[in-house]
LOVO-877627 format. One record per residue (C-alpha): residue number from 0; x, y, z. Coordinates in nm, 2 decimals. Layout:
residues N
PT   nr      xx      yy      zz
PT  NUM       X       Y       Z
...
//
This chain:
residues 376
PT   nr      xx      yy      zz
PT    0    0.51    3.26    2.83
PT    1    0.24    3.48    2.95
PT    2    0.16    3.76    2.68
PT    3   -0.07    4.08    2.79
PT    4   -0.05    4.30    2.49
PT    5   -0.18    4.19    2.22
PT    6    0.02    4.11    1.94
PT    7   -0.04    4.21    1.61
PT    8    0.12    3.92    1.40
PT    9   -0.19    3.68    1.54
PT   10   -0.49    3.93    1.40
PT   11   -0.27    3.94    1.04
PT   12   -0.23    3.61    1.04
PT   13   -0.60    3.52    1.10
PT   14   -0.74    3.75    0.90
PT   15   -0.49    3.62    0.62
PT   16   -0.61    3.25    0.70
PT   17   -0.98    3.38    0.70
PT   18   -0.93    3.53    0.37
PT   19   -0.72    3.24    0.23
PT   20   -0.98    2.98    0.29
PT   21   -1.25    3.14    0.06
PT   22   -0.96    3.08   -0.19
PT   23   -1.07    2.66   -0.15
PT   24   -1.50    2.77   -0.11
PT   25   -1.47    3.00   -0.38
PT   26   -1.44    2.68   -0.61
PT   27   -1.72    2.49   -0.45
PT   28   -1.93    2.79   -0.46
PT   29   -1.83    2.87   -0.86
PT   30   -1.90    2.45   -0.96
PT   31   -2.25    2.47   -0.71
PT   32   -2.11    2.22   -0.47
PT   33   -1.95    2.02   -0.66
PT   34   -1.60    1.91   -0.48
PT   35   -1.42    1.74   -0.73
PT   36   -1.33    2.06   -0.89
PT   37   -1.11    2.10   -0.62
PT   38   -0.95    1.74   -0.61
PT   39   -0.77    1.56   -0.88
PT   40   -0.98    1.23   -0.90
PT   41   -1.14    1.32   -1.24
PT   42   -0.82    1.41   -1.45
PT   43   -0.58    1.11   -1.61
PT   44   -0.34    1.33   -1.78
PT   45   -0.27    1.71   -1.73
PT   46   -0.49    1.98   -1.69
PT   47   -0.61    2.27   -1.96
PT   48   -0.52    2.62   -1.91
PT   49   -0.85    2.68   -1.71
PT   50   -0.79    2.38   -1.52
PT   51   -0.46    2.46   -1.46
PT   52   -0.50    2.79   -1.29
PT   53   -0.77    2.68   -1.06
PT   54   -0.50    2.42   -0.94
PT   55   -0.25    2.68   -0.88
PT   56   -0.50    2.90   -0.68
PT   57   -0.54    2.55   -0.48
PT   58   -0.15    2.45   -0.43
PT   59   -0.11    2.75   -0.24
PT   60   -0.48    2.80   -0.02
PT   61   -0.64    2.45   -0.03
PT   62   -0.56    2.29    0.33
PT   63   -0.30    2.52    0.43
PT   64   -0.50    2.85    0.47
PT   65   -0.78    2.59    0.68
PT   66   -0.45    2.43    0.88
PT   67   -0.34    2.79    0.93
PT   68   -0.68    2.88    1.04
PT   69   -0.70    2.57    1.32
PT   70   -0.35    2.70    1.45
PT   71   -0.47    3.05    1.55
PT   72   -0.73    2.90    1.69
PT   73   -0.54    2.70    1.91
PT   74   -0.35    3.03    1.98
PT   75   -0.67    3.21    2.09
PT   76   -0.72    2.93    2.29
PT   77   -0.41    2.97    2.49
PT   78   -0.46    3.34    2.49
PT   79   -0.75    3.28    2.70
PT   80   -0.61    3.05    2.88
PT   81   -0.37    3.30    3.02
PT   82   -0.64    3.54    3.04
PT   83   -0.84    3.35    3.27
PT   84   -0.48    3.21    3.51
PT   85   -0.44    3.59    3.53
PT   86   -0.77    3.71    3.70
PT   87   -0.76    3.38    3.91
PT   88   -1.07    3.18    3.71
PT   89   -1.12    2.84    3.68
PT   90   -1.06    2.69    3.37
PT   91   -1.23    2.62    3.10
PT   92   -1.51    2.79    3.34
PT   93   -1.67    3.00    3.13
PT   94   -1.47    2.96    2.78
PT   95   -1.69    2.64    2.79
PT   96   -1.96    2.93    2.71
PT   97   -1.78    3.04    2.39
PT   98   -1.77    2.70    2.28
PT   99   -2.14    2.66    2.28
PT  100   -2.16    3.00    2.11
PT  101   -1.92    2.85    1.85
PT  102   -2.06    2.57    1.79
PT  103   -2.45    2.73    1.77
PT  104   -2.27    2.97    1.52
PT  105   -2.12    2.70    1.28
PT  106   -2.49    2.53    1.34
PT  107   -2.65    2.82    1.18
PT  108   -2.40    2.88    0.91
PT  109   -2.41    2.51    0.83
PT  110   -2.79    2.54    0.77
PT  111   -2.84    2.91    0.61
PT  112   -2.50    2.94    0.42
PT  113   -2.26    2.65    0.36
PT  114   -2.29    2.27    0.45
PT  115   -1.89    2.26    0.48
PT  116   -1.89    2.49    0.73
PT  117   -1.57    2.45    1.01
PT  118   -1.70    2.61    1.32
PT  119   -1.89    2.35    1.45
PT  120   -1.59    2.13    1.42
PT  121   -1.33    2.36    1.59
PT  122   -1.63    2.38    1.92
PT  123   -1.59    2.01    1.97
PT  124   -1.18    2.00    1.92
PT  125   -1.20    2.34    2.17
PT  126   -1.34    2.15    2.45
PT  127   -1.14    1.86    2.39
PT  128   -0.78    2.07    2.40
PT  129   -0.89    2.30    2.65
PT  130   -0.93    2.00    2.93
PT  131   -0.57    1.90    2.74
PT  132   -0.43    2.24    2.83
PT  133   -0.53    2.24    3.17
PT  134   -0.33    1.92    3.29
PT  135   -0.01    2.14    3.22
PT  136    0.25    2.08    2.92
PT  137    0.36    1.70    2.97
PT  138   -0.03    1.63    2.88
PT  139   -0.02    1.87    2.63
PT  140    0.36    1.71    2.48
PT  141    0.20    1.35    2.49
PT  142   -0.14    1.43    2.31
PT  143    0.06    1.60    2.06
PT  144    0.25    1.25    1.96
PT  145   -0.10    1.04    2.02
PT  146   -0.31    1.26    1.80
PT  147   -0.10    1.36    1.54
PT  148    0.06    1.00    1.51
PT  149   -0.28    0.85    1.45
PT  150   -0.39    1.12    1.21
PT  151   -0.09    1.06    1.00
PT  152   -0.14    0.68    1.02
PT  153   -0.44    0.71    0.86
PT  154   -0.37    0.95    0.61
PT  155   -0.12    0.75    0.50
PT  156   -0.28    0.40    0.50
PT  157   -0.54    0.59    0.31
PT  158   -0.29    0.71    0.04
PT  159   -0.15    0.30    0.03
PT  160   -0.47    0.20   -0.03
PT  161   -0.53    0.52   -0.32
PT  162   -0.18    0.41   -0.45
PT  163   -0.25    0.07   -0.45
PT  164   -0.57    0.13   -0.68
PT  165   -0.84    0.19   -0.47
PT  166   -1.11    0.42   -0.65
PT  167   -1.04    0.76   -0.57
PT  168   -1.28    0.95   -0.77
PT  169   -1.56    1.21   -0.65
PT  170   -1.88    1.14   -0.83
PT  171   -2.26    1.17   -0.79
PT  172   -2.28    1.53   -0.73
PT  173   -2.53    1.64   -1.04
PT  174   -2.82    1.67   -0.80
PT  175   -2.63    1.88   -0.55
PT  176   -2.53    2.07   -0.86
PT  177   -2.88    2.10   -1.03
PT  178   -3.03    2.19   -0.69
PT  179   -2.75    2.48   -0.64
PT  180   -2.83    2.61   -0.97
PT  181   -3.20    2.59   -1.00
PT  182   -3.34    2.58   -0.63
PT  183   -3.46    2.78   -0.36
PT  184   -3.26    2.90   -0.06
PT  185   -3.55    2.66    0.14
PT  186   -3.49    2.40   -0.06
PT  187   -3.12    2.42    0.03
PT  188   -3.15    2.43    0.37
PT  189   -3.41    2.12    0.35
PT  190   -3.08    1.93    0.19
PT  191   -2.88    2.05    0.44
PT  192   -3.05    1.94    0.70
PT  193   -3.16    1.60    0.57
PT  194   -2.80    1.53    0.46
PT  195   -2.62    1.64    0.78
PT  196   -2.46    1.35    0.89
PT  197   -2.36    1.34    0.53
PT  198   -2.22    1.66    0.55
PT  199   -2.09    1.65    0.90
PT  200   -1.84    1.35    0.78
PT  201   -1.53    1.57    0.72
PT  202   -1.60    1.79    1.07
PT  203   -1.56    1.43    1.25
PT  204   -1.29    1.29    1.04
PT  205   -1.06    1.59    1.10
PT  206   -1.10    1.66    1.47
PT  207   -0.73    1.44    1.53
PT  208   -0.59    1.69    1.29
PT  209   -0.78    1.98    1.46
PT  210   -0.65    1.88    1.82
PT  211   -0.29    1.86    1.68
PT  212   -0.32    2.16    1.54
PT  213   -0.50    2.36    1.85
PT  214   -0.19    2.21    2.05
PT  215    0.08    2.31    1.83
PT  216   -0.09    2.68    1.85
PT  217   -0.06    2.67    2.20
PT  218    0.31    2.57    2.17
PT  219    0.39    2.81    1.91
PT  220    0.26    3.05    2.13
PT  221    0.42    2.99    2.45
PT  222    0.76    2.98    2.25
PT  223    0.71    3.29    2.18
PT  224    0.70    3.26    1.81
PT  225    0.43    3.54    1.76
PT  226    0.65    3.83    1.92
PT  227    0.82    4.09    1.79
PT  228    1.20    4.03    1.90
PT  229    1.46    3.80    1.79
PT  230    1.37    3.49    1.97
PT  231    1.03    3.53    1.77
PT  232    1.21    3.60    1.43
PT  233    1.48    3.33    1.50
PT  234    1.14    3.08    1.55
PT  235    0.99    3.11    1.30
PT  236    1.30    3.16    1.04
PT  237    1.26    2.78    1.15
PT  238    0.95    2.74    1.03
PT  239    1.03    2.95    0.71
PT  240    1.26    2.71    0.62
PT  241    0.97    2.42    0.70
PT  242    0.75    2.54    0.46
PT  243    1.00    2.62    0.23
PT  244    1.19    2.32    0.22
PT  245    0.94    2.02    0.32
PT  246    0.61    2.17    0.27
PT  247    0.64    2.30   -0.06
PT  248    0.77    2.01   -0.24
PT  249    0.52    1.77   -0.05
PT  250    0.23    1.97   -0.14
PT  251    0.35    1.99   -0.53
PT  252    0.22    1.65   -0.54
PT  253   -0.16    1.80   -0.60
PT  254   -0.03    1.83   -0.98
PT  255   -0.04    1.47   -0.99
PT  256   -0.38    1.38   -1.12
PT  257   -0.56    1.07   -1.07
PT  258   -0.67    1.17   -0.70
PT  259   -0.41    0.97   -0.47
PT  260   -0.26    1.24   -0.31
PT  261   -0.58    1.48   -0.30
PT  262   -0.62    1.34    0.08
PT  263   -0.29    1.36    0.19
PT  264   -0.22    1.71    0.04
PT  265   -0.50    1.84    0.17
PT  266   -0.51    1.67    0.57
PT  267   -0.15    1.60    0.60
PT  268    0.11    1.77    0.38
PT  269   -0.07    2.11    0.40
PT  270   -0.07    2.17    0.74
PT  271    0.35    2.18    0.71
PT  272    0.29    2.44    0.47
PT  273    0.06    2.65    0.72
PT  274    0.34    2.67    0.93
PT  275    0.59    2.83    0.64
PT  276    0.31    3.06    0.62
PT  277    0.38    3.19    0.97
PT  278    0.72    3.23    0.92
PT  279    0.67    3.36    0.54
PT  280    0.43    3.66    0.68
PT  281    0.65    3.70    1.01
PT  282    0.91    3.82    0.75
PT  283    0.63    4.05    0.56
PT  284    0.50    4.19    0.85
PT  285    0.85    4.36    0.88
PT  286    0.86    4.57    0.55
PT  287    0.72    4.85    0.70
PT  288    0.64    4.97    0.36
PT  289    0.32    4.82    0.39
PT  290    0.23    4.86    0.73
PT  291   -0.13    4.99    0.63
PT  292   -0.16    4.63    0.45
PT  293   -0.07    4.44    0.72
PT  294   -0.28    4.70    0.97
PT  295   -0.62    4.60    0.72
PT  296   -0.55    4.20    0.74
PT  297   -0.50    4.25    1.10
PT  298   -0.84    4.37    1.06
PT  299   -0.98    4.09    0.94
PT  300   -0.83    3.91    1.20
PT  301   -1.01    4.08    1.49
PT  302   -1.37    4.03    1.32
PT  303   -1.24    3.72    1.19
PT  304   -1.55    3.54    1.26
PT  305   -1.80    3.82    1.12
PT  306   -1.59    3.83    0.80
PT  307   -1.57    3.42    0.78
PT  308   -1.94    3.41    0.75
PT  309   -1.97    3.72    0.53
PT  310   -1.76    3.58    0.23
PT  311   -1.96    3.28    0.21
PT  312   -2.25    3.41    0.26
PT  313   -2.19    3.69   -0.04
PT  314   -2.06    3.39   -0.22
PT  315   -2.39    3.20   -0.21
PT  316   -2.53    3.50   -0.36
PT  317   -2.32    3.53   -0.65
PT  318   -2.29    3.21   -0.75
PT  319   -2.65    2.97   -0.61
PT  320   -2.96    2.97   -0.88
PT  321   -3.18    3.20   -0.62
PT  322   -2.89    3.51   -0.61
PT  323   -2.70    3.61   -0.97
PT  324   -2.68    3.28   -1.09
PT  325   -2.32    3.27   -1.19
PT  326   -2.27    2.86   -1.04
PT  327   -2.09    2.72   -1.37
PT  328   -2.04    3.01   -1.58
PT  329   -1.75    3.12   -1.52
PT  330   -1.38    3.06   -1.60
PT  331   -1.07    3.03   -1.36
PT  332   -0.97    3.39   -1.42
PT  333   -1.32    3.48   -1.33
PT  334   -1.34    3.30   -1.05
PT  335   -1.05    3.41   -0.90
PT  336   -1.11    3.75   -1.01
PT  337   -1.43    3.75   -0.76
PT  338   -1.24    3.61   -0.43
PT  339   -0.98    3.86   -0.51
PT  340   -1.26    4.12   -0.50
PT  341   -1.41    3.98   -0.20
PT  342   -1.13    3.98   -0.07
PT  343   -1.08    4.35   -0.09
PT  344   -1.43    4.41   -0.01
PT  345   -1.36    4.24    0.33
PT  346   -1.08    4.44    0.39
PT  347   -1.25    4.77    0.35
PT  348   -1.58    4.64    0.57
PT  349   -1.35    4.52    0.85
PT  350   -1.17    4.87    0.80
PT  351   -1.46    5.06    0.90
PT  352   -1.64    4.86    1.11
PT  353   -1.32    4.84    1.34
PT  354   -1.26    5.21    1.32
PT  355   -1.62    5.27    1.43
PT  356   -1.70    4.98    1.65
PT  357   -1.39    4.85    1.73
PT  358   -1.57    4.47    1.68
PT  359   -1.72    4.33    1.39
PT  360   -2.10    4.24    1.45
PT  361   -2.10    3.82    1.50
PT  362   -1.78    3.97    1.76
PT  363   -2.05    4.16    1.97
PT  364   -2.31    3.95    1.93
PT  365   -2.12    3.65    2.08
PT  366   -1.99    3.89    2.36
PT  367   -2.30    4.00    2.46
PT  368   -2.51    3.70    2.42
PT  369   -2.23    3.52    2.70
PT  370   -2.24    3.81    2.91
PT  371   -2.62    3.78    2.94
PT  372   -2.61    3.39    3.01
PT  373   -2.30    3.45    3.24
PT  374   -2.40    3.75    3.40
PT  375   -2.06    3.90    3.39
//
C-alpha cells in the first residue's frame, strides 16, 4: 500500500507513545535512578497505597507506551521507504543519513540528559530493518518469525529461570542515587560515560524486540491499518480485541511481586498491549468531540523527537540534586501529578511551535544538518 497524504492517526499515536513513556522515566527520575521502583523484585507481599498507585501508573505505560513507540518507528520507516520508491532513489541511500543523525542524537541525550536513553538503540535496529525491507515482503515475513521467535525464547527461558528461583532483585543503586541527589550535572555525565557499556546493556539486549517491532510497523502499515476507512477500522478492531483480550490479562501479572514477571511484562507481554493501544485510540480518534485533543497529540507526534528530549530533560531539572531537588521527596500522587503536567506543558509547546514553525527544533535541526552533508 503506498500512502501519500499523511495520515493523522500515526502523528496521534506517536505523540501519545512519546508522552506515555515519560509515564515509565518519570519514576526513575522521581527515585534518582533508581530502577527498582519500577520492577517488583523488592516487594514479598502487596504493595501500600503509595506503592500501589505508582504500579497502576506502570500497568498501563511501562513497556507498552516504549513497544508502541518502536512500532511507529517502524511505520516512519516504511513511510520513507515509499517516499524514496516514489522519486526513484535508491534505498536506504540517504535514510542511512538519518540514522547517523539518530543515533548522534541518542549519543548526546545519553550523555547530557538520561543514561536510558532509546534513540541510539532504534539507529542500529533502523539500519538493520531497512536492508530487511528492501529484499521485499518474504524477507520481511521470515525475519519476523526469526527475530521475534528468539526474542520470546529468551524471555521466557529467563522467566523459567526467575520462576525456578533465580534471584531477581535490583540492588546496588545507592551510589547512583546519592550521586543523583547530591552531584553535579559534570559529575553525571562523568558516570555516564564511564558506565556506558553498563548502561548501553538494555539498548543491545532489546534490538530482537526492536526489529520485530520495526517490522510489524511496516506491516501494519501496508495493511492499511492506519487509514481512515473501514478496512482500517475493521484492522485494528482486531487489534482492539488483542489488547483487550490477551494483552491485558498478561500484563496484570506486574501485580505479582517478587520480580518474575518484571522482564516478561515489560519485553514480552507489553508489546501485545501496544498493539490494543492502536486499535483503543483508532476508536478515540473518531469521537469528534475532541478533535482539538487528538489535533494537539498529533502535535506531539510531528515534533515527536524535540518533545522526547524535552520531558526528560525538564525532568532532570526537577528532580536531580543540581536543578529543584525534588529526587525522593515526593509521593505517587505527586509524581504523577508532574508527568501529567508535563504532559500538558508539551502539548501546548508543540501547539505553538507547530503553528509558527510547522517543525519542532531537534525536527529542523536534523533536516538541515542532512541537507548540508547531502547536499540536497
Amino acid at each position: 500500500m503506498k500512502v501519500q497524504q499523511r495520515l493523522p492517526l500515526i502523528d496521534m499515536l506517536r505523540g501519545f507513545a512519546v508522552l506515555g513513556t515519560l509515564g515509565t522515566n518519570i519514576w526513575i527520575f522521581a527515585y534518582l535512578g533508581d530502577i527498582s521502583y519500577i520492577t517488583t523484585s523488592n516487594y514479598s507481599g502487596w504493595w501500600s497505597l503509595n506503592d500501589f498507585l505508582r504500579m497502576v501508573v506502570l500497568f498501563l505505560v511501562n513497556g507498552k507506551l516504549l513497544g508502541l513507540l518502536t512500532i511507529m518507528f517502524g511505520v516512519g520507516l516504511e513511510l520513507k521507504y515509499q517516499q524514496a520508491l516514489r522519486k526513484g532513489h535508491a534505498w536506504p541511500g540517504m535514510y542511512i543519513w538519518t540514522i547517523v543523525f539518530l543515533f548522534m542524537e541518542g549519543l548526546i541525550h545519553f550523555t547530557l540528559v538520561m543514561e536510558y536513553d532509546i534513540l541510539m538503540s532504534y539507529a542500529v535496529t533502523a539500519v538493520i530493518v531497512a536492508f530487511i525491507v528492501k529484499f521485499g515482503d518474504k524477507a520481511i515475513k521470515r525475519a519476523l518469525y526469526v527475530f521475534g521467535s528468539f526474542h520470546a525464547v529468551m524471555i521466557l527461558l529467563i522467566l523459567i529461570s526467575a520462576l525456578l528461583g533465580a534471584n531477581a532483585s535490583f540492588a546496588g543503586y545507592d551510589p547512583v542515587v546519592s550521586l543523583y541527589e547530591n552531584g553535579t550535572w559534570f559529575e553525571q555525565i562523568q558516570y555516564r560515560l564511564t558506565n556506558f557499556l553498563y548502561y548501553r546493556t538494555e539498548a543491545i539486549f532489546i534490538i530482537p524486540m526492536n526489529i520485530f517491532l520495526f517490522l510489524l510497523g511496516v506491516k501494519l502499515m501496508r495493511n492499511g491499518v492506519f487509514l481512515q476507512d473501514d478496512k482500517g477500522r475493521q484492522a485494528r478492531q482486531k487489534l482492539f480485541k488483542i489488547g483487550i483480550f490477551i494483552g491485558v490479562p498478561l500484563n496484570l501479572l506486574i501485580f505479582i511481586p517478587g520480580g518474575a514477571f518484571d522482564l516478561p511484562v515489560r519485553y514480552l507481554f507489553a508489546p501485545i498491549l501496544s498493539i490494543g493501544y492502536i486499535g483503543i485510540l483508532g476508536k478515540m480518534i473518531e469521537y469528534k468531540k475532541l478533535d482539538w485533543l487528538w489535533k494537539r497529540f498529533g502535535e506531539i507526534g510531528k515534533m515527536s523527537l524535540s518533545c522526547y528530549v524535552l520531558q526528560n530533560f525538564i525532568a532532570s531539572i526537577i528532580f536531580y540534586g543540581w536543578g529543584l531537588g525534588l529526587g525522593g521527596k515526593l509521593n505517587s500522587i505527586e509524581v504523577i501529578g508532574i508527568w501529567l503536567s508535563l504532559s500538558l506543558l508539551q502539548l501546548f509547546i508543540a501547539h505553538i511551535c507547530i503553528k509558527h514553525f510547522h517543525v519542532g527544533p531537534m525536527e529542523w535541526i536534523r533536516k538541515h544538518a542532512i541537507q548540508s552533508v547531502t547536499q540536497k
